[in-house]
MARVO-727884 format. One line per 10 residues: number of its first residue (from 0); their letters; for each residue x, y, z of C-alpha. Coordinates in pm, 1 decimal, decimal comma, always signed. Layout:
N
NUM	a	X:Y:Z | ...
//
This chain:
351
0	xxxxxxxxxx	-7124,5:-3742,8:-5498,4 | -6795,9:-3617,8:-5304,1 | -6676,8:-3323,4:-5412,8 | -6306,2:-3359,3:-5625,8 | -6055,1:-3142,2:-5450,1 | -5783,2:-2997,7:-5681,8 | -5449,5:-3213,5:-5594,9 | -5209,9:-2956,5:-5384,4 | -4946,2:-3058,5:-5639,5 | -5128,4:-2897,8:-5927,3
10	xxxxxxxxxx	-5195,9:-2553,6:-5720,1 | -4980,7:-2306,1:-5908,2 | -4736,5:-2088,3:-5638,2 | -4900,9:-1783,0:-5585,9 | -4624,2:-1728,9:-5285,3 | -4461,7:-1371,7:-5301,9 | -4136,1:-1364,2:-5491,4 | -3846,3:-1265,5:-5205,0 | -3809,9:-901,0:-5243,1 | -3424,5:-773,6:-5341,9
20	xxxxxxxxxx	-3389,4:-523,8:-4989,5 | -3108,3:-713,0:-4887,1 | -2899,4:-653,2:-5225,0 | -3028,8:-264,3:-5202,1 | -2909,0:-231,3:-4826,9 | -2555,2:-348,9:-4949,4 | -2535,0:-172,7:-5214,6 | -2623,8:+140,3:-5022,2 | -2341,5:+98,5:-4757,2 | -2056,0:+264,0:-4980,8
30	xxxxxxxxxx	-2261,9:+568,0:-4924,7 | -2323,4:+509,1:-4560,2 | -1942,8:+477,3:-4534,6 | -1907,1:+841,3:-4732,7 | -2120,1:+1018,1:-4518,8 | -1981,8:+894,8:-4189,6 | -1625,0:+963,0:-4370,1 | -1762,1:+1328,8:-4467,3 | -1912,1:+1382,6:-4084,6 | -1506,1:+1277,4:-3976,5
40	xxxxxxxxxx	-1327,6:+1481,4:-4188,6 | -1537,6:+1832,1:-4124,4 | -1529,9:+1768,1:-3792,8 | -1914,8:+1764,6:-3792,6 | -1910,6:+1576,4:-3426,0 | -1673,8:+1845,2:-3282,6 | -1899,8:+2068,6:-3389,4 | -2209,4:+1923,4:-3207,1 | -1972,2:+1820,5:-2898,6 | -2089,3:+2115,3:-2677,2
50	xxxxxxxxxx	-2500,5:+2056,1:-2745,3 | -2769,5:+2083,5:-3017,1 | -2671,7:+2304,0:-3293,0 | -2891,8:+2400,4:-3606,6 | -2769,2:+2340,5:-3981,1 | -2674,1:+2684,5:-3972,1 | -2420,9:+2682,8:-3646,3 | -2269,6:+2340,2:-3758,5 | -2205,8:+2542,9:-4139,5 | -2047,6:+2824,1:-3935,7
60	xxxxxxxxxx	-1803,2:+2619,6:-3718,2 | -1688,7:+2406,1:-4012,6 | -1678,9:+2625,6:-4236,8 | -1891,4:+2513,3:-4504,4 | -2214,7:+2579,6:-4705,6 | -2552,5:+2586,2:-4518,2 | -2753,7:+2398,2:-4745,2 | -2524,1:+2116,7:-4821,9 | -2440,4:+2075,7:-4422,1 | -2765,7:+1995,8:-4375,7
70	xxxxxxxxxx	-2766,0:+1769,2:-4647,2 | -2495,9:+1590,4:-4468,4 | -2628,9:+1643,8:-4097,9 | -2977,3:+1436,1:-4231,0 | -2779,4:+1155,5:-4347,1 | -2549,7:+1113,2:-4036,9 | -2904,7:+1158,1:-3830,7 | -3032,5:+899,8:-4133,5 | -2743,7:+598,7:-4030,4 | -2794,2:+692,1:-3654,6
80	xxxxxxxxxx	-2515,9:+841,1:-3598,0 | -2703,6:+1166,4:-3509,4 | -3052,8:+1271,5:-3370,7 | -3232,4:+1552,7:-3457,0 | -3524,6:+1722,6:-3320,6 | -3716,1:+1993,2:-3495,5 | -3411,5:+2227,4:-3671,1 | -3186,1:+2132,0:-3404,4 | -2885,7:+1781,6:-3407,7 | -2751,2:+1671,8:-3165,0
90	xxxxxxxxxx	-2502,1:+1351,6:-3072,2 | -2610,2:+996,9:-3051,0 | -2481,9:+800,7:-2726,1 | -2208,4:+611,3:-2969,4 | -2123,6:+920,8:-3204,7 | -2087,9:+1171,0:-2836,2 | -1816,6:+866,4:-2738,1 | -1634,7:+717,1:-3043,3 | -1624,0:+1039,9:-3305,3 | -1531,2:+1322,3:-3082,4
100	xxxxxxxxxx	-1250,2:+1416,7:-3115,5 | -1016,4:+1415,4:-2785,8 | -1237,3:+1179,0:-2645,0 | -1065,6:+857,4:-2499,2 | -1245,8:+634,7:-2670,5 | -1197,4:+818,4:-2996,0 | -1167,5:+582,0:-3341,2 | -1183,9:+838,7:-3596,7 | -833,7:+802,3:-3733,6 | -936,4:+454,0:-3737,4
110	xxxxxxxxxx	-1248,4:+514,5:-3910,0 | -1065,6:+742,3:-4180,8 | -845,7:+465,9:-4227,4 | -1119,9:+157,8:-4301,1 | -1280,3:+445,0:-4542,3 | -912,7:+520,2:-4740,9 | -888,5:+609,8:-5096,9 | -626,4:+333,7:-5130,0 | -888,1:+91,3:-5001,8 | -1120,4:+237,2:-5215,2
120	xxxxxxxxxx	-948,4:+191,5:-5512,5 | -819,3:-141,1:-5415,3 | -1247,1:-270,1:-5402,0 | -1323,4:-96,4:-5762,7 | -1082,0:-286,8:-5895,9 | -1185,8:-667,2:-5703,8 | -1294,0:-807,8:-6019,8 | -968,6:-714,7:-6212,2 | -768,4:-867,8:-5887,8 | -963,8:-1228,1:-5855,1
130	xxxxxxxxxx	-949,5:-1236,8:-6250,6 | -576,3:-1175,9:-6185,9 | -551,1:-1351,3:-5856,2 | -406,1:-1068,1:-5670,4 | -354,3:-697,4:-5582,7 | -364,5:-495,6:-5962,5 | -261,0:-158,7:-5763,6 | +29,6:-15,5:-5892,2 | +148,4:+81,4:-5568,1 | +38,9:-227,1:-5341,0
140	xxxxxxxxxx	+423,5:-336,9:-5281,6 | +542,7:-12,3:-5241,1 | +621,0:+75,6:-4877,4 | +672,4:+395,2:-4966,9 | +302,2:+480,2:-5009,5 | +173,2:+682,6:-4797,0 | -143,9:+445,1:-4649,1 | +103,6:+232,6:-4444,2 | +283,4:+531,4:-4230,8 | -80,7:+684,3:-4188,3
150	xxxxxxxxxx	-239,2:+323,6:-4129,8 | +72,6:+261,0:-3861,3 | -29,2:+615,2:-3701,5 | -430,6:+515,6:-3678,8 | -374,7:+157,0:-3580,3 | -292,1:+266,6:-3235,5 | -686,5:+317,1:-3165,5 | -743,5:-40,9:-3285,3 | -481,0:-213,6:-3128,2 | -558,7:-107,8:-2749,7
160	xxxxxxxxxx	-812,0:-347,2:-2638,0 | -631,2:-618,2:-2818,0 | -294,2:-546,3:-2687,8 | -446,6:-504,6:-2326,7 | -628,8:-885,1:-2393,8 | -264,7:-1039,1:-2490,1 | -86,9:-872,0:-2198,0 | -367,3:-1035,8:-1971,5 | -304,8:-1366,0:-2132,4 | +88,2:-1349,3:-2090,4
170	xxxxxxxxxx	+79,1:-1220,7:-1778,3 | +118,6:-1533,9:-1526,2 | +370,4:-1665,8:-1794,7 | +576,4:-1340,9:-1814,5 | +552,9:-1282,0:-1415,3 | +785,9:-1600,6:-1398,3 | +1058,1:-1478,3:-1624,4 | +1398,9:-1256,4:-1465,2 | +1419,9:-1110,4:-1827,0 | +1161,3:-1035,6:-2121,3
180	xxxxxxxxxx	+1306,2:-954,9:-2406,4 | +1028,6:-882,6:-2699,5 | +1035,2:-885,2:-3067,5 | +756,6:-723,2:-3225,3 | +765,7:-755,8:-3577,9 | +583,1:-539,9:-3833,2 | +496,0:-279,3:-3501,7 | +328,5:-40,7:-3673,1 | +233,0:+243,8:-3403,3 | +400,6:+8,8:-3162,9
190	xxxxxxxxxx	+129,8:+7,2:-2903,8 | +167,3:-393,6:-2871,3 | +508,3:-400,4:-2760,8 | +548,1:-55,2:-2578,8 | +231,0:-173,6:-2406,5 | +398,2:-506,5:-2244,4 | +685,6:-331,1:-2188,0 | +469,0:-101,0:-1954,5 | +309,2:-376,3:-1810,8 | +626,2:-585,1:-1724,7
200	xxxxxxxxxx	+913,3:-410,4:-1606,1 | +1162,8:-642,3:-1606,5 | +1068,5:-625,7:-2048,8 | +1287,6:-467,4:-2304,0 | +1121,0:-428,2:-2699,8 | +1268,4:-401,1:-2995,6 | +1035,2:-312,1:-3258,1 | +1096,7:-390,4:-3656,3 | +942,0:-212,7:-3898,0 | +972,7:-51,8:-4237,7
210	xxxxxxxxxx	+1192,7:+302,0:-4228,1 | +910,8:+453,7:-4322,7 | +645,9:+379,4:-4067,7 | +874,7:+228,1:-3757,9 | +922,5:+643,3:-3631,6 | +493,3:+605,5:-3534,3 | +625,2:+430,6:-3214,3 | +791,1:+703,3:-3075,2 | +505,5:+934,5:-2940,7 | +293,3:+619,2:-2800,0
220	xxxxxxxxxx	+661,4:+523,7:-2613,9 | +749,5:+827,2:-2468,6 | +302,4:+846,0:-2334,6 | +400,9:+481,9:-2187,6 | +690,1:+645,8:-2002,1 | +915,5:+307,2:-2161,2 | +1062,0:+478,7:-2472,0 | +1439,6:+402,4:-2287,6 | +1328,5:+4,6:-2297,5 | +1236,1:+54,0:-2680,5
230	xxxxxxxxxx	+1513,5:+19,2:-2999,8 | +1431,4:-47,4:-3325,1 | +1541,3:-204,3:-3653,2 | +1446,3:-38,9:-3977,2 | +1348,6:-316,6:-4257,3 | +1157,0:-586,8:-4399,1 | +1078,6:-820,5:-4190,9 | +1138,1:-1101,9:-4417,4 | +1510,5:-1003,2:-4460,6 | +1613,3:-804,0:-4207,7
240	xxxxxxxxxx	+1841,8:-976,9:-3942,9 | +1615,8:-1003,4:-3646,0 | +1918,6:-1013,5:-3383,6 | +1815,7:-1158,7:-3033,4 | +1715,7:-1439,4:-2908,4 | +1431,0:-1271,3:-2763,9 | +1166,2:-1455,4:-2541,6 | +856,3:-1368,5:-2669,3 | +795,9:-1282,9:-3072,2 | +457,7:-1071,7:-3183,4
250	xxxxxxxxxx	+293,2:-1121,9:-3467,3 | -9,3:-899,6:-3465,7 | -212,2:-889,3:-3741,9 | +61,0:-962,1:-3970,4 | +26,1:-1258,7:-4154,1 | -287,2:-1220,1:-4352,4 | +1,2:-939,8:-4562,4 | +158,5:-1265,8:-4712,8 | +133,8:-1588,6:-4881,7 | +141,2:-1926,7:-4672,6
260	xxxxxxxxxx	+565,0:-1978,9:-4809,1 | +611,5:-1615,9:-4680,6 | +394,3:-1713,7:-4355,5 | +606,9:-2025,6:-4310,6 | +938,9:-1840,0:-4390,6 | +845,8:-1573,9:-4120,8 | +711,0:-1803,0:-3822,0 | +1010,7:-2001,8:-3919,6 | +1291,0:-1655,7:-3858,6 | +1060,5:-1589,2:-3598,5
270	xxxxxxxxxx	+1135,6:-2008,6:-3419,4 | +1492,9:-1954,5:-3484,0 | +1526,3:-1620,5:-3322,5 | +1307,5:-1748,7:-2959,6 | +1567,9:-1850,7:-2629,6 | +1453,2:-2147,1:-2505,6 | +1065,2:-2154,7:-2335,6 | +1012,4:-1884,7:-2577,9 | +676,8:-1803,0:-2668,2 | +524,1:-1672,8:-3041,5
280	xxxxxxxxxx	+234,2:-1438,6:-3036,9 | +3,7:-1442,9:-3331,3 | -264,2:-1242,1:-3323,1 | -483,9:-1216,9:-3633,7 | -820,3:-1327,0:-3799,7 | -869,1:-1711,5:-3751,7 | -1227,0:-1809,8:-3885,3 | -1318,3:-2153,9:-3796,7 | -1584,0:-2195,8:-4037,1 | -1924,1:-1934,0:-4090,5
290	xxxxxxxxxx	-2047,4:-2040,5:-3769,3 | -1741,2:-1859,3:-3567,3 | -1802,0:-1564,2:-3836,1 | -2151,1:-1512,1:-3883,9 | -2133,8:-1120,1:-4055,2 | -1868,4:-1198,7:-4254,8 | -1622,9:-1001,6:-4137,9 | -1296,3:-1220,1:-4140,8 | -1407,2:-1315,7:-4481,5 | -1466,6:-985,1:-4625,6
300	xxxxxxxxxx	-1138,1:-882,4:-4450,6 | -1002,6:-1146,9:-4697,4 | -1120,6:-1004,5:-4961,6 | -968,0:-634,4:-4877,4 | -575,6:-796,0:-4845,3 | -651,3:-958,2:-5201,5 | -725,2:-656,7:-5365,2 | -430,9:-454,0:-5195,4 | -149,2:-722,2:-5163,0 | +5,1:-986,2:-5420,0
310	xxxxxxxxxx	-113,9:-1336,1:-5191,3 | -191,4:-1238,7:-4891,7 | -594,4:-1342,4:-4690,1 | -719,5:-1496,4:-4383,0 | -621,8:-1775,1:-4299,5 | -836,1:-2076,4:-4089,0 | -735,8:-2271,7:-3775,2 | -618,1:-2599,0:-3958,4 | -420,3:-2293,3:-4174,0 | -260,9:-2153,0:-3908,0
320	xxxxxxxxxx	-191,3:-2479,0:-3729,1 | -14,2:-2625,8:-4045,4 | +203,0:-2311,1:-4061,5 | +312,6:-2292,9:-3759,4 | +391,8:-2683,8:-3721,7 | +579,5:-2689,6:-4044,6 | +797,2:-2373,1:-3903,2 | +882,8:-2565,9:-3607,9 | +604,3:-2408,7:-3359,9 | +302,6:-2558,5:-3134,9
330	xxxxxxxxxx	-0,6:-2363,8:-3026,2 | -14,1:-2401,3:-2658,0 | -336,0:-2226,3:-2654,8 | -626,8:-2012,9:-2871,9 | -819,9:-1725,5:-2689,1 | -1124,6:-1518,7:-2853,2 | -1045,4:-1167,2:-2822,1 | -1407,1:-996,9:-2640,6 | -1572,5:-794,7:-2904,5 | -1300,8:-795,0:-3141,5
340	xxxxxxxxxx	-1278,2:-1063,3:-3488,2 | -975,8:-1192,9:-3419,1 | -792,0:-1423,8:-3198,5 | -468,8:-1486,3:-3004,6 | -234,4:-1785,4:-3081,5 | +24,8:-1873,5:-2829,1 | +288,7:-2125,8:-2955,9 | +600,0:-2258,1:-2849,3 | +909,0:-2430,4:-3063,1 | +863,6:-2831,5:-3065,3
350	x	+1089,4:-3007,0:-2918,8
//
């Protein structure tokens, strides 16, 4: 008689339950962050700058306790950011070029900034803020606090390969123009605009910002040899009186800060104030969907300007495209920045 084969349906799954390593691993990266904060701040890569160095050496030339330097000097070799052979660390390839100090490639001001207390405090208190549906930080509307002037001073290491992209993009368009006067709103440490105004001679800047971060300019300026082509205006950029008409407007990184009525009000002083062929730069974090953000990052970015402003986030293509068109402006054309989240909007006034 054949023999009766149990029906696959009735076999019970025996299959491995999926095992919770990805949960652990991001749970674990607020540490990772710490330590690579700690190495930054005692200047554990300066230390190590000059060759291999024991636990002991690096403790001497920071100035700290033996024991717990090596505690730290394992983890930094634990998230790669160090090797170590025997008793003896020594620089990784990325930590000997991005966390030395001095070094022209250098992002550890930028690094201290992404690891902030303020930031900090703004993700313990996430739940409170999408219960609340915004920034429950005392201080997030003050422009007094002390983040923004030391954000403005750090940005400077972020902003260079970006600023270099846009002036690459403007450049055939700007090369045609007797005058360039530039607008660049929110500047910050002012690298965008002092940048084009090195790059085109014929440019003058005027840089807006609040009182108490629009002085970061002045050093990056006077290293650009254009600080006599720079003046500023000290306010808020959704008040002040922007003056002009200027011929090209930057926006750079500035609208995820605000609501879409406060986007539209801005691209709308920002229309108003362009001579005509004017062009508005926006650069900023335009997802198009998960596909065009695969780890997240303009997403998660959202999530930091929720807990640390009243309405601001990222905002989509269609997003941006609606702004802009109901403020009177056209994108003329979209560029990826290379190896950087966000892109570059050019638009120009309708009509």
């Amino acid at each position: 008689m054949p023999r009766n084969e149990p029906s696959t349906a009735a076999r019970p799954d025996i299959s491995a339950p999926p095992a919770p390593t990805p949960i652990l691993k991001l749970l674990n990266g607020v540490h990772k962050s710490a330590v690579l904060r700690a190495g930054i701040q005692l200047h554990v890569f300066d230390a190590l700058a000059t060759g291999p160095c024991t636990a002991r050496t690096v403790a001497l030339a920071i100035e700290a306790d033996e024991r717990a330097t090596r505690i730290l000097l394992d983890a930094l070799t634990g998230i790669d950011m160090l090797h170590r052979t025997g008793g003896e660390y020594r620089l990784t390839p990325v930590s000997e070029r991005y966390l030395v100090f001095g070094r022209d490639a250098y992002i550890g001001d930028a690094a201290r900034i992404q690891t902030h207390d303020f930031l900090w405090e703004g993700d313990r208190r996430l739940a409170d803020a999408v219960r609340a549906g915004g920034s429950v930080l005392a201080s997030e509307s003050k422009h007094e606090h002390p983040f923004w002037r030391e954000f403005a001073q750090a940005s400077g290491q972020f902003a260079v390969q970006g600023a270099r992209f846009t002036a690459g993009l403007l450049g055939p368009w700007a090369a045609a123009r007797t005058e360039l006067d530039i607008l660049d709103l929110a500047s910050g440490s002012g690298l965008y605009g002092c940048l084009l105004a090195a790059e085109f001679p014929v440019a003058r800047v005027t840089l807006l910002d609040w009182p108490d971060v629009l002085g970061t300019h002045r050093a990056t300026a006077q290293r650009l040899s254009v600080a006599d082509r720079v003046t500023e205006i000290s306010g808020d950029i959704l008040t002040e009186p922007y003056g002009g008409p200027y011929d090209l407007i930057l926006l750079n990184n500035v609208l995820h800060n605000f609501g879409e009525r406060s986007c539209v009000e801005l691209l709308s002083r920002a229309a108003d104030a362009l001579k005509p062929g004017g062009r508005v730069v926006v650069q900023d974090f335009v997802p198009g969907g998960p596909d065009t953000d695969p780890e997240g990052v303009a997403r998660i970015f959202s999530v930091l300007m929720l807990v640390i402003t009243t309405e601001g986030q990222v905002y989509d293509g269609e997003q941006m495209r609606d702004m802009l068109a109901a403020a009177g402006l056209s994108i003329v054309s979209r560029h990826e920045a290379p190896h950087m989240p966000t892109s570059v909007l050019l638009a120009e006034r309708v009509g």
